[in-house]
N, C-alpha and C positions, 0 to 999 in steps of 0.2 A: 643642278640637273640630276633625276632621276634616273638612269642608265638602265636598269632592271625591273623595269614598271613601266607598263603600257597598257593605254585606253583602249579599253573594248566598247564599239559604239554600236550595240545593239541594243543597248538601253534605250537609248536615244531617238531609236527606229520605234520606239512605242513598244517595246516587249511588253506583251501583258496586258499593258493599259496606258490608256492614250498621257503624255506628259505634253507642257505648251513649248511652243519655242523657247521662250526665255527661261524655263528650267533647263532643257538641254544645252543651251548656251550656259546658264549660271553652273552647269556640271564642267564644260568644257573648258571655261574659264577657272575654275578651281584646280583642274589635273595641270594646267598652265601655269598658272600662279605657286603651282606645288613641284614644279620643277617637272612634267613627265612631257616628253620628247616623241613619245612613239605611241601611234595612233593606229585603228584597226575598223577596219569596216568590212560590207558587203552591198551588195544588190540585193538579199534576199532580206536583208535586217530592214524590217518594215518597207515592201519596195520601194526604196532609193528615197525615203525618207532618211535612215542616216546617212546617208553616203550627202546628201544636198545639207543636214542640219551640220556635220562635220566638215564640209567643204566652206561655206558659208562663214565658219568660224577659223578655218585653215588659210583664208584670203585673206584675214588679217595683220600675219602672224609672216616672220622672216623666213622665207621657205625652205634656206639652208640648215634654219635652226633645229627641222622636226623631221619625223621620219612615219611614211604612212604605208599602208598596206590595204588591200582591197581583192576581191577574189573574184573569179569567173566558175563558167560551169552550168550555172543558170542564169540566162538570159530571160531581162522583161521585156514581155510585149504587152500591149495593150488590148486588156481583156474582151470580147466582141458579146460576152455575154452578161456586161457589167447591171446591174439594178438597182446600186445602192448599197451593198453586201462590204463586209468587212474582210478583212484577213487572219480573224482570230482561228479559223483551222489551225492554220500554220503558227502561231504564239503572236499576233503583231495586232494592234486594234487600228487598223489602218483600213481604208476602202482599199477593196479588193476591187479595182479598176486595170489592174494590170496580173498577169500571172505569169507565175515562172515555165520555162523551157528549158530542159536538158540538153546542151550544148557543148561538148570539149571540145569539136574540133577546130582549126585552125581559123575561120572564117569568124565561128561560134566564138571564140578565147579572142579572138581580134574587134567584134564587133561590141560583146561585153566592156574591155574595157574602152572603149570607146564611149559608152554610156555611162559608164562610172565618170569617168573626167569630165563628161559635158553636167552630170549632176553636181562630181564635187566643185566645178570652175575650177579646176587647176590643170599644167600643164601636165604632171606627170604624178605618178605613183612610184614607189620605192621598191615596192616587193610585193607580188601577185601570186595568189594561193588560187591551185584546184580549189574548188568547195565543196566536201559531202560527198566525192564519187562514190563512197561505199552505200550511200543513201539512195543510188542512182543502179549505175551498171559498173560495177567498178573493173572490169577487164574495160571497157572502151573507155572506161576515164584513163585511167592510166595508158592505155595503147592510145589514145589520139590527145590526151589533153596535155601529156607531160612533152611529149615532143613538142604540141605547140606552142606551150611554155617556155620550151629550152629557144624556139624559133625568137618566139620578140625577146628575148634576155639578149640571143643573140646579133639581133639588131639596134641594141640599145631602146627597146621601147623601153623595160622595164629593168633595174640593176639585178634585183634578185626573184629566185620563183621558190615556189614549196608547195605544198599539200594542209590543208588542213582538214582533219578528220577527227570521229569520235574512237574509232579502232586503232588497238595499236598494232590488228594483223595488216589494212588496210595501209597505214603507215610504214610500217616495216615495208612491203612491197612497195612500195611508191618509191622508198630508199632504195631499194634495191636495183629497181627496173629505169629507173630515173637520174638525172642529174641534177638534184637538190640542191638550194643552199639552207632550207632553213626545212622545219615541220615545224605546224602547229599540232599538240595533240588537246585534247578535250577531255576532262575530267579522268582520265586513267594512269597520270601521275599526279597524286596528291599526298595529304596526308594522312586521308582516309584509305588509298589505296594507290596499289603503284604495281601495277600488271606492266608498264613501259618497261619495268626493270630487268624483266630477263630477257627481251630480243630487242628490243627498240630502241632505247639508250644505248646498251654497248654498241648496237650497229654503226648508231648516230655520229657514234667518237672516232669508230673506225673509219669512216666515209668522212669525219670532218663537217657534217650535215647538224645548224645550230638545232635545237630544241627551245619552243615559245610554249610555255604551260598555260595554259586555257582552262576557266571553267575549276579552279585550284579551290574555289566553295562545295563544290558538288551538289551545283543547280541550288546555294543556297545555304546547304546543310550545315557546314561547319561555320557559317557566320551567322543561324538562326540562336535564339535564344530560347525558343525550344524547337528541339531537332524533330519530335514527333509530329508536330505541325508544319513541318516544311516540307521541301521536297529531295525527291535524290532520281538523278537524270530525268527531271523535269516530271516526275509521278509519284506517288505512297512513299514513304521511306519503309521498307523493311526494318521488321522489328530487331536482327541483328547488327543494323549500323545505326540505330538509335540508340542501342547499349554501346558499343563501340567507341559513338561521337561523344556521349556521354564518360566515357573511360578518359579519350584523350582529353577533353575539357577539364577534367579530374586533376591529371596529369600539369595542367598548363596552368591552374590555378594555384598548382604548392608552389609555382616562381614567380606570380603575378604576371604572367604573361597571358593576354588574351588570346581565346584561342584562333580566332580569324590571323591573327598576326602571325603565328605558329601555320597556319594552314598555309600565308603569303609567301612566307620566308621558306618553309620547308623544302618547295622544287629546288630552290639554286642553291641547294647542296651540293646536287650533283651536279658532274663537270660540263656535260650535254646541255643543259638547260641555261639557256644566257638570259633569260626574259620571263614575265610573270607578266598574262595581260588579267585587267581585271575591269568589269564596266558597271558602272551605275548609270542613273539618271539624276542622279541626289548630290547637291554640290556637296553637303556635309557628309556625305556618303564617301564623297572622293576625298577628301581632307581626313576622315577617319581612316582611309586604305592608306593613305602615306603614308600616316602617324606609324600604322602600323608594321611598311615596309623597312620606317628607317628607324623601329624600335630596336636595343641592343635584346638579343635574347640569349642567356645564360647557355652555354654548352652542358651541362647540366642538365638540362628539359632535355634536350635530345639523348642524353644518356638514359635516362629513368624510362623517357619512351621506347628506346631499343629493349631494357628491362625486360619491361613489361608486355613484350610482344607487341605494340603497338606500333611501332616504325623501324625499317630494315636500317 
């Protein structure tokens, strides 16, 4: 088993572009087959197309064996102005037949995961993340959605709660004003960059609040093969982290280590960070992320990188 490696199943939800069931199943089955235990969904990841293509495949499997996670915050309803329309605004090539509703509070956070279980067919969920409040109102995410969090944790709906966001001020506050077990953050510890490092980690360690790094490609970039055609937080890459991504690749190639592997392994350096979630839709996609996670990589890289100004 993979202990520090977990499926991101937004892939799966159609990010991007439409995939069939039996590729998201043939993905599902390879992070399985590859030893990864801990699984990551939403409501919004193609509406409740992954949360039903990851459930679907999670009824098969020994339930004490795996560990899932799922989030509230936006609630689906069913759209009254549907035509036929897709959901590619939002990144997902799904009919837009239902649309999201900003929701933290208690009823909101109760009745979400309610519809997540009835999608994924399972009885329960392991760990329940706000989603996005900084994307929303983030004084009333955190004023109504973390107490309602702390409410079902407290009555045993869920074992653990968190936040996951693309801020690390958003996050920091959520730690603070909250009773945490876990953050996700999103693309702001990498190896690209690592802004978590001056308030959000140390907090982390000090509260005892795990950290899951998200998004550890940066929408892409450090696993593209070329970085100028890719993306970097889902837009253009700026022509300074294409010379950049370009330096560290430099870097990662005088020790034969690729640099995706270097990008996977680099969060759980530090002490905060217990997890690396990572999603494809590509079963050889996911057999490549292993390979990669339980590559040895010389201390040595990480010397040369600090060098060179390239990693703290």
């Amino acid at each position: 088993m993979i202990e520090r490696l977990g499926f991101g199943a937004a892939s799966i939800g159609n990010l991007y572009r439409e995939i069939s069931d039996e590729a998201a199943r043939g993905a599902l089955e390879a992070a399985w087959e590859g030893g990864i235990r801990t699984f990551d969904t939403a409501p919004h990841y193609g509406l409740g197309l992954s949360e039903r293509r990851l459930g679907e495949f999670l009824r098969d499997q020994p339930r004490d064996e795996f560990r899932l996670s799922t989030k509230v915050g936006r609630l689906l309803e069913p759209n009254p102005r549907f035509d036929g329309g897709t959901d590619e605004a939002d990144g997902f090539a799904v009919p837009n037949d239902h649309v999201r509703r900003w929701d933290p509070s208690l009823a909101g956070v109760e009745r979400s995961l309610a519809g997540s279980l009835e999608r994924l067919g399972l009885d329960r969920v392991d760990t329940l993340f706000l989603h996005d409040p900084d994307a929303y109102d983030l004084d009333d995410g955190l004023a109504r959605g973390l107490p309602a969090l702390a409410d079902l944790r407290s009555r045993g709906l869920v074992e653990e709660i968190g936040v996951g966001v693309n801020s690390v001020e958003a996050a920091a506050r959520a730690v603070r004003e909250g009773d945490l077990d876990v953050v996700m953050i999103a693309g702001r510890y990498t190896l690209l960059e690592q802004p978590a490092l001056d308030d959000l980690l140390p907090l982390c360690l000090e509260r005892g609040v795990r950290v899951h790094a998200v998004a550890v490609f940066n929408s892409g970039l450090l696993a593209a093969s070329d970085p100028a055609r890719s993306h970097y937080d889902y837009g253009d890459v700026p022509a300074e982290l294409v010379a950049r991504t370009e330096r560290l690749r430099a870097v990662c190639d005088r020790h034969g280590v690729p640099l995706p592997a270097a990008a996977m392994q680099y969060p759980l350096r530090h002490p905060a960070v217990e997890r690396v979630i990572v999603g494809t839709s590509r079963a050889a996609a996911v057999r490549e992320n292993i390979a990669h996670m339980t590559m040895r990589i010389p201390e040595e890289l990480w010397t040369d990188l600090r060098a060179e100004g390239l990693a703290p």
